[in-house]
C-alpha positions in Angstrom: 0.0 0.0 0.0 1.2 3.4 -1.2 1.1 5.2 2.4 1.7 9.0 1.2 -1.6 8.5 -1.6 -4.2 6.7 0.8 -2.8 10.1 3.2 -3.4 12.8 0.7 -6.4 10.6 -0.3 -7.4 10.3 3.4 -7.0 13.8 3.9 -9.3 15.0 0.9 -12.3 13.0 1.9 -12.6 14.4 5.1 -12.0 17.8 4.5 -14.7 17.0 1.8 -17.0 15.1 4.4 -15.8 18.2 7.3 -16.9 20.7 4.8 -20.2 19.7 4.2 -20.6 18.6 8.0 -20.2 22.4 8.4 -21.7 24.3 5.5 -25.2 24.7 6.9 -23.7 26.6 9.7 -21.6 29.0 7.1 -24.9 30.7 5.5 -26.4 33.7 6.3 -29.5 33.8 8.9 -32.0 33.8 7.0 -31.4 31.1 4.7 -31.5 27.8 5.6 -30.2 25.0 3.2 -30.8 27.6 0.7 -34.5 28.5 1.8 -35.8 32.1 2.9 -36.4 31.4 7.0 -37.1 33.5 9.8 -33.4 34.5 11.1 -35.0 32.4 14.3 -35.6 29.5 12.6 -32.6 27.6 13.1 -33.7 27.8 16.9 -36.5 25.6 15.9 -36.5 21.9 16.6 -38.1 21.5 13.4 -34.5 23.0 11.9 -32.8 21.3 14.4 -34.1 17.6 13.0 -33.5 18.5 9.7 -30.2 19.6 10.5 -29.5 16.5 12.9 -30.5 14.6 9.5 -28.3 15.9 7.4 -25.5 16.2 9.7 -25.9 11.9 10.5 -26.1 11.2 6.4 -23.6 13.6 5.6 -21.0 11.2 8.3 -22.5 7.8 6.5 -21.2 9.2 3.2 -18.0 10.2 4.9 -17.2 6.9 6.3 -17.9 5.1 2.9 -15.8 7.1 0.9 -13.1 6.4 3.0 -13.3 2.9 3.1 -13.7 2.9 -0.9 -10.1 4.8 -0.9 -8.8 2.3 1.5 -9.9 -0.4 -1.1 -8.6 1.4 -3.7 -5.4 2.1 -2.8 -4.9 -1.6 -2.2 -5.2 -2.5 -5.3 -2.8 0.4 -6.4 -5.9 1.6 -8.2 -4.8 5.6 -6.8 -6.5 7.0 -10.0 -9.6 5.9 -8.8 -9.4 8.8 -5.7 -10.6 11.4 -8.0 -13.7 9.5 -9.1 -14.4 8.7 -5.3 -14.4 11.9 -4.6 -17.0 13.3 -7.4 -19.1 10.1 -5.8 -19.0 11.8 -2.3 -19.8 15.0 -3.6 -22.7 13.6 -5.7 -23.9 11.8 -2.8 -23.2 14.9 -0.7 -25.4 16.9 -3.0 -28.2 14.6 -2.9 -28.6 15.1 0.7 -28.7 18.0 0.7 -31.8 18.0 -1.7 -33.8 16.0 0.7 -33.0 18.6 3.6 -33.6 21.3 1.1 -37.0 20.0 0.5 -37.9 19.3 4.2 -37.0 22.6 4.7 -39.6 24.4 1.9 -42.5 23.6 4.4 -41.0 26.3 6.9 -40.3 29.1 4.0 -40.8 32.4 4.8 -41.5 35.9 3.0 -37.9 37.5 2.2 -36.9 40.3 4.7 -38.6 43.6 2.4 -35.5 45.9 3.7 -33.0 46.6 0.8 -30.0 48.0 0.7 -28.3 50.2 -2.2 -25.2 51.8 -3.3 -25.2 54.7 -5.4 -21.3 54.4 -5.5 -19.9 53.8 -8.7 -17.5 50.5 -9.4 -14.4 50.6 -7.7 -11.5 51.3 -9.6 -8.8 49.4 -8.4 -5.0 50.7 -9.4 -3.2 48.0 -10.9 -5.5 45.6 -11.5 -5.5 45.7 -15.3 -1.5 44.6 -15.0 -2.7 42.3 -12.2 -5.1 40.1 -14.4 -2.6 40.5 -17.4 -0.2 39.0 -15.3 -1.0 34.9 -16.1 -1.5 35.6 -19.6 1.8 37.5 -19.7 3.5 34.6 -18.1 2.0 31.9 -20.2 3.8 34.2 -23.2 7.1 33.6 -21.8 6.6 29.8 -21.2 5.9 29.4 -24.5 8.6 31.6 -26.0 10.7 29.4 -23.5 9.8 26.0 -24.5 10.4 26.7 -28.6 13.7 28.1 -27.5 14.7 25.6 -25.7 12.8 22.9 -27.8 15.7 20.3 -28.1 16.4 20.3 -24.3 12.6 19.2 -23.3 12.5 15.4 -22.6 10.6 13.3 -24.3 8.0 12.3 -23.5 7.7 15.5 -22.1 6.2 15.7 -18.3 2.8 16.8 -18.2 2.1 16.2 -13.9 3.5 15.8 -11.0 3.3 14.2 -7.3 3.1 16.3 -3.9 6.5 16.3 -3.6 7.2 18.2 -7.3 8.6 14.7 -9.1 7.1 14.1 -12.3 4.7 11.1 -12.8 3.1 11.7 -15.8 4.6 11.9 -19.2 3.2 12.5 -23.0 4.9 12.4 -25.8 7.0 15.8 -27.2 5.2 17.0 -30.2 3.7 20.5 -31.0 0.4 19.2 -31.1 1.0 18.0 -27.2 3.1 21.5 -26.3 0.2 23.6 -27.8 -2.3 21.8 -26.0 -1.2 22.4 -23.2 -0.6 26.3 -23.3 -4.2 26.1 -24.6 -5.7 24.3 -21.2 -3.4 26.7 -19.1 -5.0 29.4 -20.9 -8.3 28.1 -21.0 -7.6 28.4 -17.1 -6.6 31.7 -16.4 -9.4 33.1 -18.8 -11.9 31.0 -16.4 -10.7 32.9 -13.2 -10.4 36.1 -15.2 -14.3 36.0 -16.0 -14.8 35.5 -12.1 -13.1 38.4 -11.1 -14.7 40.8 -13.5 -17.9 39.8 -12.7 -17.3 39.5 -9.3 -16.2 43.1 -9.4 -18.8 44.4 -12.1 -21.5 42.6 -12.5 -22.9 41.3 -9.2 -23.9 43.0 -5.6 -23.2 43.5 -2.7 -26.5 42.7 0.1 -25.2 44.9 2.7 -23.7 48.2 1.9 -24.0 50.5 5.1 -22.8 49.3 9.0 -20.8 46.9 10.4 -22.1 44.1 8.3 -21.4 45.7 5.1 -17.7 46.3 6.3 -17.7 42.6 6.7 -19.5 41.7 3.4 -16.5 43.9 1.6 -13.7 42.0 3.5 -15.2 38.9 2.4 -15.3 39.7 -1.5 -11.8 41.2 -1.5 -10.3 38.0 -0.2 -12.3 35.9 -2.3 -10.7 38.0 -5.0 -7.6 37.4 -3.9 -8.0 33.8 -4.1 -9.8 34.0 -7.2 -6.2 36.0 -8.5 -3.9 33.4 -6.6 -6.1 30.9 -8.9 -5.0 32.6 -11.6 -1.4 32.4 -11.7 -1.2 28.9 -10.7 -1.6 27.4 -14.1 0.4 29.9 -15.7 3.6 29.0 -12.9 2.4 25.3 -14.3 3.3 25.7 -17.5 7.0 26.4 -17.1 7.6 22.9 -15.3 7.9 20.6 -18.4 10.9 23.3 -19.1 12.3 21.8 -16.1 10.2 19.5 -14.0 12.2 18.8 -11.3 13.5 22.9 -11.0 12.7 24.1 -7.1 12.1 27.7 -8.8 8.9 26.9 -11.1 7.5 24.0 -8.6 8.3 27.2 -5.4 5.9 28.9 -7.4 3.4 26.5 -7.9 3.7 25.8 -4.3 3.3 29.4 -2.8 -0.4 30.1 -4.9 -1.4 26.9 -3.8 -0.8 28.3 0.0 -2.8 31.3 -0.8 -5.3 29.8 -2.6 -5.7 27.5 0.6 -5.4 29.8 3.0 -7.4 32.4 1.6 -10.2 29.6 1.4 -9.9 28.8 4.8 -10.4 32.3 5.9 -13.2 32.4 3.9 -15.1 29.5 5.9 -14.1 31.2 9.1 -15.6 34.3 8.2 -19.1 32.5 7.1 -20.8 33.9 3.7 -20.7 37.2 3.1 -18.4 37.9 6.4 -21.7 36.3 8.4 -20.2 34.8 11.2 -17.7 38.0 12.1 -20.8 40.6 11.8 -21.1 42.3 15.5 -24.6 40.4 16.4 -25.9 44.0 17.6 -29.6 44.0 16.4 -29.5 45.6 12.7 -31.9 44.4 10.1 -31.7 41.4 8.4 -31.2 42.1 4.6 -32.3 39.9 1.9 -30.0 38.9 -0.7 -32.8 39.2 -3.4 -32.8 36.2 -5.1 -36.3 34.9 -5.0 -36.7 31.2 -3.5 -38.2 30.3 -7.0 -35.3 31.0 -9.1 -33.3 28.4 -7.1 -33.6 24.8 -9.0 -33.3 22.1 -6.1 -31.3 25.3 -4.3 -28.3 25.0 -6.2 -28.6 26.5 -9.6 -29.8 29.8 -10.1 -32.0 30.8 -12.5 -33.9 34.4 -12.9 -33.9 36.3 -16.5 -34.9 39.3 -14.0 -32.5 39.8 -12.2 -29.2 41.8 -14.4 -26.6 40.2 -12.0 -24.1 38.0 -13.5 -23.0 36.3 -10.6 -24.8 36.0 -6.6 -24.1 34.9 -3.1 -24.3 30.5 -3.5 -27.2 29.8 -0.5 -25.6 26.6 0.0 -21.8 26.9 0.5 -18.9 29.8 0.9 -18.5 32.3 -2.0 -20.6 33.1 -5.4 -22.3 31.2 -8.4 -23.6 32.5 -11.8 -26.8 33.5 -12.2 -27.4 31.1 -15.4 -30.4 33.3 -17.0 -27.6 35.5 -17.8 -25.8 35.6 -21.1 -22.2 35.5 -19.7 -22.6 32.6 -17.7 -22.9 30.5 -20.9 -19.7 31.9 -22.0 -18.0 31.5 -18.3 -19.1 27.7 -19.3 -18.1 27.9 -22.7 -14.8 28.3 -21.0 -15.0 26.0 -18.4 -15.7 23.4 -21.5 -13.0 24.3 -23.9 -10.5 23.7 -20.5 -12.0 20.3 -20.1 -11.8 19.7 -23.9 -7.9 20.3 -24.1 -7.2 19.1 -20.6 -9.4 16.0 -21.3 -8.4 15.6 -25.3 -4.4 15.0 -25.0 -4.6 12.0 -23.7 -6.9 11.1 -26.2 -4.6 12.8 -28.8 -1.4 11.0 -27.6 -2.7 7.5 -27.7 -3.4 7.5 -31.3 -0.5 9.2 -32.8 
């Protein structure tokens, strides 16, 4: 048995299973696995079952996951972690449907306070050169790689373990080197989309007090992850330059860090800065996203609404509102980086 995979494989499903143990607790008062309640509702023993419930099945679906990794690392099968874990976030998803429905019967009427900004967008100095940043990067890699053509092995390493030693290879052919500038581009243009439309095309729920000052924290680190995001598959493409070079895997290594970290500050903080709001009696805002437009409380759906992107319900940090144009091409992206990460496999084996 290959110790340091059934650890990192270990370790995923219960930060996985720990996540979703907790994400309930991580939404704002008023909603309630991703249903408009009274703020007092989770007081409730009705709330309290559901949540018990959910809590109890969430741990079932914890335990077998790990014992499928177990297995699975056995039988050296290590590739098989990834599909375990989609499994456990499939089966993670559906119960949280069941508590979403149990939870309809106790909706109420939205809060009818609302909060504005006449503010224009923030202009933020730098930030052009900030999100041009990956792209310029991804330049140099490539410029690098033709230059240094002859000196690439082959096949040429395409991924790598924890400890920043290459264990996958692919052949050394254009078509391969190309593909993958493409999916590292593909990448960065993904987070890219986020942080616009973080920035300029969704909005804030609380824009005056102590909660607003919260609510801003929470977007700007988001941001920040969103940015650290960025930049990590534009540090990846230099490593088939040099895959075993401390420099290019260093910087792989330290937007990981901020990527995690920033994350983890982001579930401490609760959505929207929730949990760090001074509890000192202001109004509950809504977040004005109807009930209705929520399919099975996950996806959100409402042609009315001109934001691009909302608060999730369910979960730390946004989602796209999916009536909206741009999400399809946010998607289109997402899909072109699954069709180039995906297709050079594919590509290799029959050359």
């Amino acid at each position: 048995m290959d110790s340091t995979m059934l650890s990192f494989w270990t370790a995923m499903v219960l930060l996985i299973g720990a996540l979703e143990y907790a994400m309930p607790q991580l939404t704002r008062r008023d909603i309630f696995f991703s249903v408009t309640v009274a703020p007092e509702f989770r007081e409730t023993p009705q709330a309290r079952r559901i949540l018990a419930s959910y809590q109890r099945a969430i741990i079932i679906v914890t335990v077998i996951a790990l014992v499928l990794v177990v297995v699975a690392v056995r039988r050296s099968a290590e590739l098989v972690g990834a599909g375990l874990l989609m499994l456990q976030l499939l089966a993670a998803l559906g119960v949280f449907v069941i508590a979403h429905r149990q939870t309809i019967a106790y909706r109420s009427a939205a809060s009818a306070a609302r909060e504005a900004s006449l503010e224009p967008p923030p202009r933020i100095a730098g930030l052009g050169l900030l999100l041009l940043g990956p792209y310029l990067m991804l330049a140099c890699a490539a410029l690098l790689m033709r230059a240094h053509w002859n000196e690439i092995p082959d096949p040429m390493p395409v991924h790598w373990d924890l400890a920043g030693n290459p264990n996958g290879w692919m052949p050394k052919t254009p078509l391969i080197f190309w593909a993958l500038i493409g999916s590292d581009f593909a990448a960065c243009a993904i987070f890219t989309f986020a942080i616009v439309a973080m920035l300029y095309f969704s909005r804030q729920v609380n824009v005056i007090g102590a909660k607003a000052r919260e609510e801003r924290r929470f977007r700007w680190i988001g941001i920040a992850v969103i940015l650290a995001g960025s930049y990590l598959p534009a540090s990846l493409a230099f490593l088939p330059l040099n895959p075993h070079a401390g420099l290019a895997f260093g910087g792989v290594t330290f937007f990981l860090v901020i990527m995690t970290v920033g994350a983890l500050e982001l579930v401490r903080r609760g959505q929207g800065g929730v949990r760090l709001a001074p509890a000192n009696g202001e109004q509950v805002i809504s977040d004005r996203t109807p009930d209705q437009c929520w399919k099975w409380g996950i996806f959100y759906y409402n042609p009315d609404d001109p934001a691009l992107m909302v608060e999730k319900r369910f979960g730390i940090g946004w989602t796209l509102n999916f009536a909206h144009r741009g999400a399809w091409i946010f998607m289109g992206l997402v899909f072109a980086s699954l069709v180039f990460s995906l297709g050079m496999p594919l590509v290799a084996r029959y050359r």
